[in-house]
C-alpha positions as a Markdown table, in Angstrom:
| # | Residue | x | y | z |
|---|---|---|---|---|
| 1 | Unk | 5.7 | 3.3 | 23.1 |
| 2 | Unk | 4.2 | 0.1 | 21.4 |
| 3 | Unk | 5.7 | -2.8 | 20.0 |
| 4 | Unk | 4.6 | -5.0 | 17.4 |
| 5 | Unk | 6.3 | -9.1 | 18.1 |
| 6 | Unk | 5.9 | -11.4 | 15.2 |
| 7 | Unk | 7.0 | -14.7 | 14.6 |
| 8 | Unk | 5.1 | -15.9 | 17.9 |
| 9 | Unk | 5.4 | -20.0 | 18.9 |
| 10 | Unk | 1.7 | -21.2 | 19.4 |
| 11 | Unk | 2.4 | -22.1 | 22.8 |
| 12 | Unk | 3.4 | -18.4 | 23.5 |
| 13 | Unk | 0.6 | -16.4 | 25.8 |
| 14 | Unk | 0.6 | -12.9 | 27.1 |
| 15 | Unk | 1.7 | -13.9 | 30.3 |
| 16 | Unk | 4.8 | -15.5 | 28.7 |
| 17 | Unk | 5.1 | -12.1 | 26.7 |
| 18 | Unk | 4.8 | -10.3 | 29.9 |
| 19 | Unk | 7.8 | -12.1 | 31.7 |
| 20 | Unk | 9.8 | -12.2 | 28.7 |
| 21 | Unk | 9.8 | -8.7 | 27.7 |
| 22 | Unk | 10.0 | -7.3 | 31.7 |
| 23 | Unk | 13.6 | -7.1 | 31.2 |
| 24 | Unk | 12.7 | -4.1 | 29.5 |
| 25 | Unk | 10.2 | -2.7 | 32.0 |
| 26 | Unk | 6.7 | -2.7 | 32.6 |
| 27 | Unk | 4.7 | -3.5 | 30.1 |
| 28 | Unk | 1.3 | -1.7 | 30.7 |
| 29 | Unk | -0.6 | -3.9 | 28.1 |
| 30 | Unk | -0.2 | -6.5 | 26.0 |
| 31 | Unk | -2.7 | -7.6 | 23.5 |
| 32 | Unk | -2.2 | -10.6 | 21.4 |
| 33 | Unk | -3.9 | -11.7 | 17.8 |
| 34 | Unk | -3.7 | -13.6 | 14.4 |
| 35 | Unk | -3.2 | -12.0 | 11.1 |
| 36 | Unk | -2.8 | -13.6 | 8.2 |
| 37 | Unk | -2.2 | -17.0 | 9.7 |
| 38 | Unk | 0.1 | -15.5 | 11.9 |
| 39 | Unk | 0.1 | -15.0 | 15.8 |
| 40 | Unk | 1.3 | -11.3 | 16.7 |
| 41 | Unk | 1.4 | -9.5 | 19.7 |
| 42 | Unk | 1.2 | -5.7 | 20.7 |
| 43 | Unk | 2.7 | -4.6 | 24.1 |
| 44 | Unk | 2.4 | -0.8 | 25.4 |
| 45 | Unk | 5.7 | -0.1 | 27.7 |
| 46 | Unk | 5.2 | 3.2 | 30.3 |
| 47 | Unk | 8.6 | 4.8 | 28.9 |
| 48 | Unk | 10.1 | 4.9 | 26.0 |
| 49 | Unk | 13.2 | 3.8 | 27.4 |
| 50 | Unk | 11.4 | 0.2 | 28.0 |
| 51 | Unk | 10.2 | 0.8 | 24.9 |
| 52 | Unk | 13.7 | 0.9 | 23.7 |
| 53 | Unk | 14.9 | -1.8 | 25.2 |
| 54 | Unk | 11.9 | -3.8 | 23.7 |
| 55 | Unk | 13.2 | -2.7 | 19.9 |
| 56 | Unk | 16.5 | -4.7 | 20.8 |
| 57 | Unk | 14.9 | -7.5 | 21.6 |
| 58 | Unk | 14.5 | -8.1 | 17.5 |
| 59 | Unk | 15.7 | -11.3 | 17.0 |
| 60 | Unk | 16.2 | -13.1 | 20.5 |
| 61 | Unk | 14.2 | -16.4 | 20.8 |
| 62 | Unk | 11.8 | -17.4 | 22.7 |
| 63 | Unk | 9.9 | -20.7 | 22.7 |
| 64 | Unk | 12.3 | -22.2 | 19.6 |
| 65 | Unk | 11.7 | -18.6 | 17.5 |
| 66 | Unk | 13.6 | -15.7 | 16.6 |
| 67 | Unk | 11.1 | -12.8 | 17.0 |
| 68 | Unk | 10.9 | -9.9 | 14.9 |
| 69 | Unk | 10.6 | -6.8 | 17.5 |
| 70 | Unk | 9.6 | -3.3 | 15.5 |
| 71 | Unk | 7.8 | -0.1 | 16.3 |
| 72 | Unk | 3.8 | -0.8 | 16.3 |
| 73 | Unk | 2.2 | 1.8 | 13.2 |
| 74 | Unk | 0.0 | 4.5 | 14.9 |
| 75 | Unk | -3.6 | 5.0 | 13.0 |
| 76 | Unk | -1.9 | 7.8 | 10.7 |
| 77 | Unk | 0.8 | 5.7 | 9.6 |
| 78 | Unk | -1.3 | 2.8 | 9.0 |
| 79 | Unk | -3.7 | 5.3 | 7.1 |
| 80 | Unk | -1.3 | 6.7 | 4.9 |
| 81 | Unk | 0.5 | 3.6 | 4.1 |
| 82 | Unk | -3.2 | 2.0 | 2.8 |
| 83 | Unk | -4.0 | 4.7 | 1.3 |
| 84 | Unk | -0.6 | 5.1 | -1.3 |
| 85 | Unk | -1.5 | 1.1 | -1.7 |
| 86 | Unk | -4.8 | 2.2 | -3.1 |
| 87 | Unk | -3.3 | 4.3 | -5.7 |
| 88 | Unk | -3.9 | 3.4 | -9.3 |
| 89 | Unk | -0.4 | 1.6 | -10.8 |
| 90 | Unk | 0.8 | 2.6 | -13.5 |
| 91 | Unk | 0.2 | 0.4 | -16.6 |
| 92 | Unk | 4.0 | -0.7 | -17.3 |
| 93 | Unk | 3.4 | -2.2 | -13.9 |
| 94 | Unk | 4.2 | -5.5 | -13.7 |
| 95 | Unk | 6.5 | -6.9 | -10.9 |
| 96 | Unk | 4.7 | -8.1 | -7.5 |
| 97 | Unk | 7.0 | -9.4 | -4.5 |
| 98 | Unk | 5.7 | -12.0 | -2.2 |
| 99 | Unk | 6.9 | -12.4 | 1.0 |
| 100 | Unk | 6.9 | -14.7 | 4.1 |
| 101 | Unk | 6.7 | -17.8 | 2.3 |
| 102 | Unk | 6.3 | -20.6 | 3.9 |
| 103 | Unk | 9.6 | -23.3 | 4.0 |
| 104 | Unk | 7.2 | -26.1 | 2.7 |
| 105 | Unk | 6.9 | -24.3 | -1.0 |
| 106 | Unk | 10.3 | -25.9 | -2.1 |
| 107 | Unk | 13.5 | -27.0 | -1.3 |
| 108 | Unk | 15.2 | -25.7 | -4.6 |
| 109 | Unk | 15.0 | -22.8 | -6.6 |
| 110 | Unk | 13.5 | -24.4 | -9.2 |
| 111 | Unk | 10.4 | -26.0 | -6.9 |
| 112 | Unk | 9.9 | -22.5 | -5.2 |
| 113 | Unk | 9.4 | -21.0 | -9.1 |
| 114 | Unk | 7.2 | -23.3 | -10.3 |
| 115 | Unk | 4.9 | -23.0 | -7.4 |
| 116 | Unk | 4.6 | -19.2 | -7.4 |
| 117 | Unk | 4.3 | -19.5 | -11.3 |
| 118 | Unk | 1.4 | -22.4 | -10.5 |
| 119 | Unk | -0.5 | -19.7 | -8.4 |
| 120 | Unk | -0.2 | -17.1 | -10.3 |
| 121 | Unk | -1.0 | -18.4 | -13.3 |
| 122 | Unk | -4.9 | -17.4 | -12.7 |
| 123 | Unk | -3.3 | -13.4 | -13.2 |
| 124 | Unk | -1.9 | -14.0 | -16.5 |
| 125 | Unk | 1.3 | -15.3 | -18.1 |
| 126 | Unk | 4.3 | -15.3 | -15.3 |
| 127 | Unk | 7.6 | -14.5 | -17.1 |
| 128 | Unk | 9.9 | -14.5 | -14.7 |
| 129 | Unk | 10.3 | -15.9 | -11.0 |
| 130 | Unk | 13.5 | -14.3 | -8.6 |
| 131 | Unk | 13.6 | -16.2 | -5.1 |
| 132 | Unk | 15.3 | -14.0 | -2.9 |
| 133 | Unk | 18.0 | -16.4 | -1.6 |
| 134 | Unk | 19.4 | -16.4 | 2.3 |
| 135 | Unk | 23.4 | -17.4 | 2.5 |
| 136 | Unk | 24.2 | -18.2 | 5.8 |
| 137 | Unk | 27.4 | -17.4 | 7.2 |
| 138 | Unk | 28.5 | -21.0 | 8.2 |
| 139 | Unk | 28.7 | -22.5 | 5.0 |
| 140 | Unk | 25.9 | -24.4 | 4.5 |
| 141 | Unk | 23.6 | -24.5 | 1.4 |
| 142 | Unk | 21.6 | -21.0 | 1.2 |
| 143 | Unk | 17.8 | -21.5 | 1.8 |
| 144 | Unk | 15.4 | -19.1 | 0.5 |
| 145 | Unk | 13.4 | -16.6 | 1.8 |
C-alpha cells in the first residue's frame, strides 16, 4: 500500500505531499529522500483503495511538475531485480540504454549523440547513438527523451 512519487519540485515537503495526495485518503506515512540527484518520496496509505487512488494520480502536477505515481518495490522485488542485474552478460553484449537525461544535453539529435558518445568514450569505441525521440501531439518539434 506504498507509493513511490518522482519527479518532485524542490520546494515540495511532506506536508505538501500530505495535503496533495489526501484526496486519496490517509496517508499513514510519508517519507521523503534524494536518489540519484533526484527528490522522491514514499507514502504508506491505510487501504488499498487510497492506495489506488494514489496510482492515478501518475501524471497530475503539482508545484509546475508532472509526477510519476507507481507501486513502491517491496525488499523481495528490489532483491530479485539486483540480483538478475548482477548476472554475468553475455559477451555479444553490447547495447546500454540511458535514461532520464537531463534537457540541457542537447537541443538536436545530433548534440544529444555526440555527448553520450563524449562520455562514453572512456568504455570503448561507441558505434552507434539512438535518442529515443518524444512527438508531441500538438505539432510542435519532437524533443527527446
Amino acid at each position: 500500500t506504498t507509493v513511490l512519487v518522482k519527479k518532485l519540485s524542490e520546494d515540495v515537503d511532506t506536508k505538501i505531499l500530505s495535503e496533495f495526495f489526501s484526496k486519496c485518503g490517509e496517508a499513514m506515512e510519508v517519507r521523503m529522500a534524494s536518489a540519484h540527484g533526484e527528490k522522491i518520496a514514499f507514502i504508506k496509505f491505510g487501504t488499498k483503495t487510497a492506495f489506488r487512488k494514489a496510482l492515478k494520480m501518475k501524471g497530475t502536477e503539482l508545484k509546475g511538475m508532472k509526477l510519476l505515481v507507481s507501486a513502491a518495490k517491496n525488499v523481495t522485488e528490489r532483491s530479485e531485480a539486483q540480483e538478475h542485474q548482477k548476472r554475468p552478460k553475455p559477451a555479444s553484449c553490447r547495447t546500454i540504454i540511458v535514461k532520464n537525461l537531463p534537457y540541457a544535453i542537447g537541443d538536436t539529435e545530433e548534440k544529444i549523440k555526440n555527448k553520450i558518445k563524449r562520455v562514453f568514450k572512456v568504455c570503448g569505441t561507441v558505434k552507434d547513438v539512438r535518442p529515443f525521440m518524444e512527438r508531441k501531439q500538438n505539432g510542435e518539434d519532437p524533443t527527446f527523451k
